[in-house]
N, C-alpha and C positions, 0 to 999 in steps of 0.2 A: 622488553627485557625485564624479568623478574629482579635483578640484583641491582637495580639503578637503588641510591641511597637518595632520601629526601636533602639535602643541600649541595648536591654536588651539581659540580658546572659540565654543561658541554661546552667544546668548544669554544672556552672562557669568556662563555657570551650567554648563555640560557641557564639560568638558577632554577633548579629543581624546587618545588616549594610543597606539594602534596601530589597524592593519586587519586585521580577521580572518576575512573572507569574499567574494564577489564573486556577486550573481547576475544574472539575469535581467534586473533592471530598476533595480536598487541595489547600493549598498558599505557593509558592515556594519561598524563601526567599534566596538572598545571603547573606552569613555570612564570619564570621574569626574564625576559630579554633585555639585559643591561647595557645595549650597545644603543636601540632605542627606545628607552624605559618603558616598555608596555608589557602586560602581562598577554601569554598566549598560552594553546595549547599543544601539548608534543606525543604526538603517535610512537612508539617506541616498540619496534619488529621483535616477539618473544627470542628468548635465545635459541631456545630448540629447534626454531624457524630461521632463524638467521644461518642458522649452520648450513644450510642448503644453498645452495649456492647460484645455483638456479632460480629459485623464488627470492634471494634477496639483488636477483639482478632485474627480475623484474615487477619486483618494490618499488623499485630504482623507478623503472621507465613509468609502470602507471602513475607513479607519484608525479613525476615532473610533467607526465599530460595533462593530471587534472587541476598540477598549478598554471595552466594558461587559461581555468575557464575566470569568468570574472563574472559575478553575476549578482545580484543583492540575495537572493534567495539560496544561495549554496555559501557554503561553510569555505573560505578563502585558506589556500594551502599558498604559506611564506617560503619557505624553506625545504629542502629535502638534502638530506648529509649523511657521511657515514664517519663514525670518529671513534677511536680507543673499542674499537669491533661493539660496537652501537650504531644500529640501523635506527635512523629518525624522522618523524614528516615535522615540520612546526606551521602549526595552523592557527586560526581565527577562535579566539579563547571566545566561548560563546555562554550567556549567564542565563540561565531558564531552565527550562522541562523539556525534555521530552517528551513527545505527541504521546509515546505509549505510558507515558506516569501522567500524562494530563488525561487521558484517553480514562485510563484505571479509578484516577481522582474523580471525575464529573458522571462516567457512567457515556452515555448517550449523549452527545453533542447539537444542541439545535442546527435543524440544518442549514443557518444562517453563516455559524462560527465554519462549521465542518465546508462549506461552498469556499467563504474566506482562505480558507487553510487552503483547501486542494487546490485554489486558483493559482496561489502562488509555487506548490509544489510541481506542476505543469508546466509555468511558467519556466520552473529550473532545468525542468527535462529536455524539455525545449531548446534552453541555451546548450545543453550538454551535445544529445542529439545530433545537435545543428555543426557541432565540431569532431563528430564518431565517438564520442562515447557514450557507452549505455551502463549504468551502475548497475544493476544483475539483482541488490539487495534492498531495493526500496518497502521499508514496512518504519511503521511506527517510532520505533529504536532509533532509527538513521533524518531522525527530523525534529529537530530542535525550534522550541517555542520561544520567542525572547518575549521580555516582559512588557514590549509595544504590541504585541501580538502577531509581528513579522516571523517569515520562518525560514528557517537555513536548512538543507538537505545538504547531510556529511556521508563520508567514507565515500564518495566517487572512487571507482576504477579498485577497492578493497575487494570487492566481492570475485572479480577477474582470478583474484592471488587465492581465495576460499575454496576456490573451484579447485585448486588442486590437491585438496587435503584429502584422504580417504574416509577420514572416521566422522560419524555423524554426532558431533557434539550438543552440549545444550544450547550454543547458538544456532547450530545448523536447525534444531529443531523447533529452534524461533522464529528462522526463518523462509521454511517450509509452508510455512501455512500461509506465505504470501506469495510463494513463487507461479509461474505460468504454467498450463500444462505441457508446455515446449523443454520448458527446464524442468520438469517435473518425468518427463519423459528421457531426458539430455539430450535436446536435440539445439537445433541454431536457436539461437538466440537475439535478440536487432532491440528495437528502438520499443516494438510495441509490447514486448517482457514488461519492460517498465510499466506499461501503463495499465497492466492486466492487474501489477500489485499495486497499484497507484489504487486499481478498482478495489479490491480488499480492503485496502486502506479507506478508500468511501464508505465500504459498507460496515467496516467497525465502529467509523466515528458516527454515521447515521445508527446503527441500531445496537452497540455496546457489546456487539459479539463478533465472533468471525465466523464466517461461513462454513470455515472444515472443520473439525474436531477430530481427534485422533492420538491414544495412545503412544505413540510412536513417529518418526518422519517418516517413514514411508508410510503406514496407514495415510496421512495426513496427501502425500501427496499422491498417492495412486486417487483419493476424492476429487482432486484436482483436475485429475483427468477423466474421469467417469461419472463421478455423480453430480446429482441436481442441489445446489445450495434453496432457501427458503427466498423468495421476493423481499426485499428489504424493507416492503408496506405491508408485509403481514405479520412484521415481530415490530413495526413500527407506524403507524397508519398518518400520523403526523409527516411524512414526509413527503414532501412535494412529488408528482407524478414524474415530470420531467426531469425532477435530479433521481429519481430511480432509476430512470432508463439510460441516464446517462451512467449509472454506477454499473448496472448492468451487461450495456454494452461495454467499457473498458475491460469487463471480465468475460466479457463473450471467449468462448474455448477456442471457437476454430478463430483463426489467424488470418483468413481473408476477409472475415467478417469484422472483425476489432477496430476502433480507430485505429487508422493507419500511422498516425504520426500526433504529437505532444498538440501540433498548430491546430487540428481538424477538432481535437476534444477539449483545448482551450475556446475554440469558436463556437461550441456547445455550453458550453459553463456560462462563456458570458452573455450570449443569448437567452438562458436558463437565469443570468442574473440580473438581466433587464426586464422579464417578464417573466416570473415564476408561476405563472399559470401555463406558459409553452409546454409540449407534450409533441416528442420528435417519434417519427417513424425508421426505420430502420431494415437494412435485407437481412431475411432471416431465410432459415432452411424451409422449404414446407413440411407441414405436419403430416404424419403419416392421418389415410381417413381410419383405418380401424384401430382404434385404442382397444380394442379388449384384449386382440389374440398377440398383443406385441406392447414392448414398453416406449410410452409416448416421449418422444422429443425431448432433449432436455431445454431447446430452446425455447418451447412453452415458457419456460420459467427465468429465462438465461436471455431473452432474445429481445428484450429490452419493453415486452411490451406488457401490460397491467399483473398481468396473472394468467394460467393457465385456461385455454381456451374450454368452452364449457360444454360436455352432450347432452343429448335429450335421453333418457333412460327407453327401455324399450313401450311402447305406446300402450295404454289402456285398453281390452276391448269395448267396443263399442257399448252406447249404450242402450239396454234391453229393457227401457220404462215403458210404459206403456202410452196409447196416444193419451188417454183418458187421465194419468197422472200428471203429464207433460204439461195439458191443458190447465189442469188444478194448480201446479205449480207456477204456471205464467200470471194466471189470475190474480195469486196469493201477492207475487212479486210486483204488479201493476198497483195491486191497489195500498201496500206499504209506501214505496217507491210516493204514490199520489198523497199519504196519508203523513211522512217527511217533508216532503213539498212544502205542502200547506202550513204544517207547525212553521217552519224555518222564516218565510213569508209572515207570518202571525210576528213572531220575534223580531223581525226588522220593525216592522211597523211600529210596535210597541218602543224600541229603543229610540226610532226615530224622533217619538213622540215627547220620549223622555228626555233627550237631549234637549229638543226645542223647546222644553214648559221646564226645566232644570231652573234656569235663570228666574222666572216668575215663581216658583214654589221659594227657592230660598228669601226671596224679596218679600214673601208671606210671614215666612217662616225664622228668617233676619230681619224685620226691617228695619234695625238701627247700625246695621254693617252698611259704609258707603263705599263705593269702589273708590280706589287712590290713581291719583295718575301720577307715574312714578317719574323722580325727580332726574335730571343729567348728572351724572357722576363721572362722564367720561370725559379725560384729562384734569381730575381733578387728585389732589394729594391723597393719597388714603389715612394718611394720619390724621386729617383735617376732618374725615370722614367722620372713622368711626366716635373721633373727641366731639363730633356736635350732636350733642344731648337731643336736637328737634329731628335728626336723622333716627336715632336710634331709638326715639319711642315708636315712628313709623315703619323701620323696617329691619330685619335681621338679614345680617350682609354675611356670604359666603365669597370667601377669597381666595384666588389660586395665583399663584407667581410665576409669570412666563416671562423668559427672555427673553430684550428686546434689543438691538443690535440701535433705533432709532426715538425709543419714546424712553426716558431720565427712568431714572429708579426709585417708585415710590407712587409713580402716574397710573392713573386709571386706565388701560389701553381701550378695554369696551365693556359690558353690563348685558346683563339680559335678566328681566326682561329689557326692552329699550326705553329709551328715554320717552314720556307723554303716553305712554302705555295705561291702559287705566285698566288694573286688575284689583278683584277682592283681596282682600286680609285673611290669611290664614289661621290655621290654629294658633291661638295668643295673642289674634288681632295684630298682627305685623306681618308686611310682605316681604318675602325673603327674594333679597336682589345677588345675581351672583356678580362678583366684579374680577376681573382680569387685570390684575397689577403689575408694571413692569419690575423683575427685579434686576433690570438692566442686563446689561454686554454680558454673553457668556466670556469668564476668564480663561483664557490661555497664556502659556509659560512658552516660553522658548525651551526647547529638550538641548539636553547635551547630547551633541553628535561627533563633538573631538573624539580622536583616535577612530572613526566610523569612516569606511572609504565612501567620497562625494559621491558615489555613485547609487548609495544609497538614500541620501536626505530626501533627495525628492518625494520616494514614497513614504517615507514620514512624514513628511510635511503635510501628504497629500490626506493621512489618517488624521490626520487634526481637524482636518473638512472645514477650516477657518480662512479660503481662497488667499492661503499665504502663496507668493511667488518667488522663488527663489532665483537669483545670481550667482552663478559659479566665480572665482577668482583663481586662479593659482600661483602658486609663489614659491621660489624654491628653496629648500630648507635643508641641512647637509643630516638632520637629526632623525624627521620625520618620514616615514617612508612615503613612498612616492601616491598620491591618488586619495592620501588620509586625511584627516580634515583636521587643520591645528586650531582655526580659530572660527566663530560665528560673528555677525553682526544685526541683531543684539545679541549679547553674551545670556548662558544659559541662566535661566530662572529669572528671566525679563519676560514682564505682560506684555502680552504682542498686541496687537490692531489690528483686526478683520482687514485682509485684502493690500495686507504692508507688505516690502519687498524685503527678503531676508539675505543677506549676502554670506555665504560661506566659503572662506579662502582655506584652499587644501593645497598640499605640498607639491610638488613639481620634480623632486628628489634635489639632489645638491645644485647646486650653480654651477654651470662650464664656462670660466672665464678663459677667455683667448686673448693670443698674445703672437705679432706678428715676426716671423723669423729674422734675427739680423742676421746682415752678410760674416760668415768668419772666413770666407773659402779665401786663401791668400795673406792670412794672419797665423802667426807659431803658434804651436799648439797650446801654449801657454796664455796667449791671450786669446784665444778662440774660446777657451774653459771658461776664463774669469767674463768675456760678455755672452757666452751663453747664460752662465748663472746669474749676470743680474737681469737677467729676463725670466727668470722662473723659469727655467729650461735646464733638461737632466741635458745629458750625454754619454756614448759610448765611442771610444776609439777602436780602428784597426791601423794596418801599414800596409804599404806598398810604393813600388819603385814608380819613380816618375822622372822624367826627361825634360817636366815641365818648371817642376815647384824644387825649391832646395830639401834641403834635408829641414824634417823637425816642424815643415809647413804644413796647412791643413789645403789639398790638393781637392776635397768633394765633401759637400754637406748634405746627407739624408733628406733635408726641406730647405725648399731653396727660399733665399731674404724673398722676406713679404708675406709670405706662408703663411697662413693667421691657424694656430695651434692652440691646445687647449695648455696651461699654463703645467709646468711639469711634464711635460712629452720628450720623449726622448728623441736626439737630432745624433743621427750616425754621424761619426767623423771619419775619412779617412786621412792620414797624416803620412806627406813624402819620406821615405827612404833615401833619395836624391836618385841618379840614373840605376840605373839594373848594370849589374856588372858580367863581365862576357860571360864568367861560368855560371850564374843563377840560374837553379830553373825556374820556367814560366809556371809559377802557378796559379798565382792570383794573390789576393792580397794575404799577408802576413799578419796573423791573430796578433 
């Protein structure tokens, strides 16, 4: 909604505090949730869109399906409300880039980062998929980079509510150039839409472009359906054979051919990320045989496999030499061919020669250079080294610093050449020894992961590659939302230790303390009130006649003594009237 004011409250609970985005169909707003002090972010349905009544009813429904998915990789929707005619989502306030301004910033993605990224983008599909929903608008834009390198995939279930607008805006035409040819055509739509723009999204971050180009959305998506994009190794040759054909086949046209499901192209990536020399096969159409009188396949190019299958041009005629030239020529070709030979032959012998008398000529030609047998340096100080004056007139030490998880800081781990090694002195009369110094334990910090839902840390943890193991705890807290993480053990910006256990206790939402019903059934109403309330127990009265209880008694209690009840639950009473008098009517009990 355009007229939202930066400090105003919804809901006397979310402070408006900036505008940080603008799409399609809403304005994203950071705010402060003051009920549990964390900053989020808040979707806000435009007005002109709100007015409809229809789409803001099914605002309403996709918002609160895609608050059930839960997933580390997708952008967590809190809230969905509607207040003072403001339609709102509140979500997972997320601090990074965007794939498509990280995308824009670096150019061309090694296909190391770009494998990383879409593994987890799969991964989110997958949880989404797996509970019927399919986001419709997966590109670049809708995939936030945080500053560990993890990624969130936002606006689930947004693109559903897009689909009903008419007019081709400059979102629409952003995000045309990643749609499937299915939604390109409007037709059904499922799970593998996603993964056709998922493929787009590979082949931007592999080669810095996108495949369609286009004027217009519709030039852009009628390509989508017809024409043949470039191989992703012929604007980029750097990229692995196997992650091509995997970007490939996700953008395969026809729909029988496509990974069928998020699970089958995630078991491709990570097979492709255990062996990056793999190179997968695939069903493709067959190629028509005549290419001339007809336009070849686009699956040549599409169908996952290196590049365009190759023909022979039409054949030379024969050749009309004569026998008499043929002959000359054979000769000519024999006796080079013999005349190669022999040089090549000639030069081995010679270098062999010279290898083997190399030692004897310099011992002519040196003979007051002695060969040195080179001293042990391994485990010893390098400070101690390079300060003795009887080392440094014999040798010039090169040093490299590698971490060691097991040999002290400052030790020698190993040298080359080796120790009793006995080599000449080089130029300047000194032997240059290389030495490998520890500069001991790589350091690691403990990350701050409060306010992060536990279901996250793990793969943090797991990016730190320092085989930290973690312990969930939870513990319930009336402040912290439920699954969020309040506390770490050790606290953040603590050195950790390779292979320690980290504990991380997250919320569990409030505490349900219980409290078991006392008897009142048979006590005035007046003392029924005062020992319900010293049990933390609400109550509601009604009346009715009874034959049983005098007047003013409590004749039936909603939970009977013993009940074990959460504290403040409310216990119906019903309280005697005394008998039913002959003209009453029967009608039950008396408000």
């Amino acid at each position: 909604m355009d007229d939202i004011q930066i400090g105003q409250f919804l809901d006397n609970r979310y402070e408006i505090l900036e505008k940080i985005g603008t799409g399609g169909m809403s304005v994203v707003y950071k705010a402060r949730c003051h009920r549990l002090n964390r900053f989020v972010a808040i979707k806000v349905l435009k007005s002109e869109l709100a007015e409809n009544e229809e789409l803001r009813r099914r605002f309403h429904a996709e918002s609160q399906a895609v608050a059930m998915l839960s997933h580390p990789n997708i952008v967590a929707v809190y809230d969905v409300n509607h207040t003072d005619n403001v339609d709102y989502i509140v979500m997972e306030l997320i601090e990074g880039k965007t794939l498509k301004e990280y995308i824009n910033l670096k150019g061309i993605l090694h296909w190391k980062e770009a494998l990383h990224f879409t593994i987890q983008i799969v991964k989110a599909l997958g949880h989404a998929h797996y509970r019927g929903i399919i986001h419709r608008d997966i590109k670049p834009h809708n995939i936030m980079i945080q500053k560990d390198g993890s990624v969130k995939v936002a606006d689930f279930g947004i693109a559903r509510l897009l689909s009903t607008q008419s007019t081709m805006t400059q979102e629409a035409l952003g995000s045309v150039h990643y749609i499937s040819p299915e939604q390109a055509k409007g037709g059904q739509v499922d799970a593998r839409s996603d993964l056709y723009s998922l493929g787009v999204v590979m082949y931007e971050m592999l080669t810095g472009r996108l495949p369609f180009e286009g004027d217009s959305a519709v030039s852009v998506a009628i390509q989508h359906i017809s024409s043949i994009p470039l191989q992703p190794r012929e604007i980029n040759p750097d990229i692995p054979v196997g992650l091509a054909q995997i970007t490939m086949h996700a953008m395969e046209p026809n729909l029988d051919l496509r990974y069928p499901t998020a699970a089958a192209m995630l078991q491709d990536l990570e097979e492709f990320r255990k062996n990056p020399s793999v190179e997968f096969e695939y069903p493709s159409v067959p190629v028509p045989e005549n290419t001339e009188s007809g336009p070849v396949s686009r699956l040549l190019r599409r169908g996952g496999q290196e590049g365009a299958k190759r023909y022979p041009g039409n054949a030379l005629s024969r050749d009309k030499t004569s026998d008499e030239e043929y002959r000359k020529n054979r000769e000519k070709a024999e006796r080079t061919t013999m005349l190669v030979g022999t040089s090549l032959v000639a030069v081995f012998v010679i270098a062999v020669f010279w290898f083997l008398l190399l030692p004897f000529i310099n011992s002519i030609l040196a003979p007051n250079t002695a060969r040195v047998a080179v001293d042990s340096f391994t485990g010893k100080n390098i400070n101690d080294i390079l300060s003795n004056s009887e080392y440094t007139k014999i040798y010039s030490f090169v040093v490299n610093d590698i971490e060691s998880d097991t040999v002290d800081k400052g030790i020698v781990i190993s040298q080359n050449p080796a120790a009793e090694r006995t080599v000449s002195p080089g130029e300047g009369g000194t032997v240059e020894v290389t030495l490998d110094v520890s500069k001991g334990a790589r350091e690691v910090f403990m990350p701050d992961v409060t306010n992060k839902d536990y279901r996250e840390v793990q793969s943090i943890f797991e990016q730190l590659d320092f085989g930290l193991k973690v312990e969930l705890q939870g513990e319930p807290d009336d402040s912290i939302t439920r699954g969020y993480v309040m506390e770490t053990i050790p606290a953040a910006e603590t050195r950790l230790v390779r292979n320690m256990t980290i504990t991380v206790i997250y919320s569990t939402g409030p505490e349900i303390v219980t409290v078991a019903v006392p008897e009142v059934t048979g006590f005035s109403l007046n003392n029924a009130i005062a020992r319900l309330q010293s049990y933390d127990l609400s109550y509601e009265v009604q009346y009715d006649y009874s034959d049983t209880y005098d007047e003013n008694i409590v004749s039936f209690q909603g939970w009977p003594a013993g009940e074990e009840v959460p504290i403040h639950s409310v216990i119906y009473l019903t309280v005697s009237l005394g008998p039913r008098p002959a003209d009453a009517p029967d009608n039950g009990a008396v408000g």
